[in-house]
N, C-alpha and C positions, 0 to 999 in steps of 0.2 A: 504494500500500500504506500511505504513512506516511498518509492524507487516510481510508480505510478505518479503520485503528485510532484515528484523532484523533476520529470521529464513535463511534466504539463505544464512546471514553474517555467523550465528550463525554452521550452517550445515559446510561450507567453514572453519572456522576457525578450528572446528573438525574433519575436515577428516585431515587436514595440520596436526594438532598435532597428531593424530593417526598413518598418515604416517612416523613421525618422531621420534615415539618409535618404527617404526618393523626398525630393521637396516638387511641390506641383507646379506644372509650367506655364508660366505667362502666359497671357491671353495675348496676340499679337497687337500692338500699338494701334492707333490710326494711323499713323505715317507710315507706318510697316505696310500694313493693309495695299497703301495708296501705293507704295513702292513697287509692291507685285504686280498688283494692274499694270502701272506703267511699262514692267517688265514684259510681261503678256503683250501687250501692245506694241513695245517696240519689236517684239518677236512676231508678230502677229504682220506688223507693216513689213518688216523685211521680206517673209515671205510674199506678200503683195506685188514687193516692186520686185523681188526675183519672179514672178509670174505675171507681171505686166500689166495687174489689175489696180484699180483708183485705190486711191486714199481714203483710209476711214481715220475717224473723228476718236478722241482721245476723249472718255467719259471723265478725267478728274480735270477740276480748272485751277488756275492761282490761286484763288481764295481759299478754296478746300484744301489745297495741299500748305499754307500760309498759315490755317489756324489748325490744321491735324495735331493732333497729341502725340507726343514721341515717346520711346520706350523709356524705361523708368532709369533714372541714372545717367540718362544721357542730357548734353547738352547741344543746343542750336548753336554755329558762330554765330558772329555778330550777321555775318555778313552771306546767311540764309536768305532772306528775301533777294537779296541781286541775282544768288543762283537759279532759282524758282524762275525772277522775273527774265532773266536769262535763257532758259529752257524754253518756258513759254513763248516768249520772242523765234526764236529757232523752229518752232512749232509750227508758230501764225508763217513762216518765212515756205517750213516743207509743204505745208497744205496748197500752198498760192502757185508750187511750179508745176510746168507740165513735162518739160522736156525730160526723159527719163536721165540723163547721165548728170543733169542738172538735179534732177531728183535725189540720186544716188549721193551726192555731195551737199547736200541741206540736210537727209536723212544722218550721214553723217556727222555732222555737226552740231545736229539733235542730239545724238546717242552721247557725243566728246563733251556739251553741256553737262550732261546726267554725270560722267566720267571727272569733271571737274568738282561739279558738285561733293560728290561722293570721296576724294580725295582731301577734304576737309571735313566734313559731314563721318560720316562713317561707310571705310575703303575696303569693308566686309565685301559685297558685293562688285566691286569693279572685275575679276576676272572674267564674271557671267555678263556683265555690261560691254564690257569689249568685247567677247564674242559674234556680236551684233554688228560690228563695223563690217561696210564693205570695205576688202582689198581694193585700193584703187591704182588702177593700172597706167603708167603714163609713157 
């Protein structure tokens, strides 16, 4: 009996301590959230302009990404808003062309904004972000 409850102790006190090294995972930020979309989308356009089909339209805008909530412990620089408003500009610029190799090099320039961005901001993701550039051939 006492070898029964020393194992029952013994099970009890290891699941306690087990459960108190898994700690539970973040809920993903707003910003985070907004990051993947965009990610999606520039993955999304690339494939477009390699298949020669229009432009689509980028569901997050300045504002939303400008008040987003960031992940806990992290901070904005100063000098977030010029990135955003930077992007965005680059944005309004890929929408506006037609010629595809003109295309090809505004797309660009879009993705090198996010890529700048992300070099001060948090350079977690720039590998997956450059992936997206076209090689440009000259």
């Amino acid at each position: 009996m006492k070898r029964r409850t020393g194992v029952i102790l013994w099970m009890v006190i290891s699941i306690v301590i087990m459960s108190s090294m898994i700690t539970p995972k973040e809920k993903p930020s707003e910003m985070s959230k907004l990051m993947k979309s965009m990610l999606v989308y520039i993955q999304n356009e690339k494939q477009l302009i390699e298949t020669n089909k229009p432009v689509s339209r980028l569901s997050v805008d300045a504002q939303k990404m400008g008040k987003a909530k960031i992940t806990k412990g992290k901070k904005l620089s100063k000098n977030h808003k010029q990135y955003v408003d930077r992007f965005f500009e680059d944005l309004e610029k890929y929408y506006l062309v037609k010629d595809s190799s003109e295309r090809i090099a505004t797309f660009n320039k879009m993705v090198s904004s996010c890529i700048t961005c992300h070099q001060h901001e948090c350079p977690g993701p720039i590998t997956v972000i450059k992936k997206n550039l076209f090689e440009v051939k000259e």
